[in-house]
N, C-alpha and C positions, 0 to 999 in steps of 0.2 A: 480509571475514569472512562467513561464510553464516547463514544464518537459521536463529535457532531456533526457530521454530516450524515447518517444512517440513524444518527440516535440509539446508538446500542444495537441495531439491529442485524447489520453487515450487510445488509442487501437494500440497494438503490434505485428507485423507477426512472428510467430515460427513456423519455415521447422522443421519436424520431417518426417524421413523415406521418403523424396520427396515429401512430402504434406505439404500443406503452409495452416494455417488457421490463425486469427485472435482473442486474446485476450483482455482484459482489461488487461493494464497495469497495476505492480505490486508495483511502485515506489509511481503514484498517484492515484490507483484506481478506475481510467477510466477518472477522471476531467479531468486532462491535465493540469491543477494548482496546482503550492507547495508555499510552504511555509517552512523557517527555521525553525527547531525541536526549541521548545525552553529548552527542557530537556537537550540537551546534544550544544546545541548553533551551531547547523548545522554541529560540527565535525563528528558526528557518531560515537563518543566512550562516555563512561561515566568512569571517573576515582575515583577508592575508596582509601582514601589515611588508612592507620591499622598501628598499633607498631605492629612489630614482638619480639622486646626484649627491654629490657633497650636501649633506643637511638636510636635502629633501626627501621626507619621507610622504610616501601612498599607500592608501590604503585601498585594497580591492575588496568588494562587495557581491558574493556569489550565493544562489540557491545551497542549499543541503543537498546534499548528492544522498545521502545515507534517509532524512527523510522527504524528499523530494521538495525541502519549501513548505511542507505544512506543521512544522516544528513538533512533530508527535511520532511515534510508528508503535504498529499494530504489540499487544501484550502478547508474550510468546505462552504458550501453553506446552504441557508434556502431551503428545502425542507427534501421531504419523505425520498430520496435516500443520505442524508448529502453529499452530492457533490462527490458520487461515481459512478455516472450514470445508476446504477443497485439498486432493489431491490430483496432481495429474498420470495419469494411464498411458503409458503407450501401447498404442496397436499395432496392425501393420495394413498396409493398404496399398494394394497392387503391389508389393515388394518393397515397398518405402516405411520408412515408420514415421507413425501418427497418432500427436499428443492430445487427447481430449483434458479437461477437468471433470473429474467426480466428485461430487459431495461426499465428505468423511462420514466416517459413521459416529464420529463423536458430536456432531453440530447435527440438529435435525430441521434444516433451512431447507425449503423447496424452493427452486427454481423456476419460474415459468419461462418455456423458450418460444 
């Protein structure tokens, strides 16, 4: 199924300060296809049931660590970039290394920066 947030598309517009640029989405990770979490079965919570005393029992009520709360995560694909349309590169800069993102060569999303 494709994502609703992008609508399929993987890439997002956020105005900030009257400039509009263009992201990978952060729902699918630029695919633009999900899939139901199967950890928390697409709700987006995971519930731990505990005794607190003799007979009483609690129940705690927590986000999805696996799909952050939005009860979906991104459809994996066979490639280099597992189906997030970006890989990351490192470089080296002044003696330190430094990770940029590259667009894969299997997804053909341009970026505007």
């Amino acid at each position: 199924m494709n994502c609703n947030l992008c609508d399929g598309k993987g890439l997002i517009t956020i105005s900030r300060f009257g400039r509009e640029t263009q992201n990978y989405c952060y729902v699918c990770e630029g695919v633009g296809k999900v899939e139901n979490c199967s950890t928390c079965n697409g709700v987006g919570e995971t519930i731990k049931k505990r005794d607190v005393s003799a007979g009483d029992i609690k129940y705690d009520f927590s986000p999805c660590l696996i799909c952050m709360g939005h009860g979906v995560i991104p459809k994996q694909e066979k490639c280099q970039c597992n189906g997030k349309g970006y890989i990351w590169v490192t470089t080296e800069y002044m003696g330190e290394p430094f990770y940029t993102q590259e667009p894969c060569s299997c997804h053909d999303k341009n970026i505007e920066e």
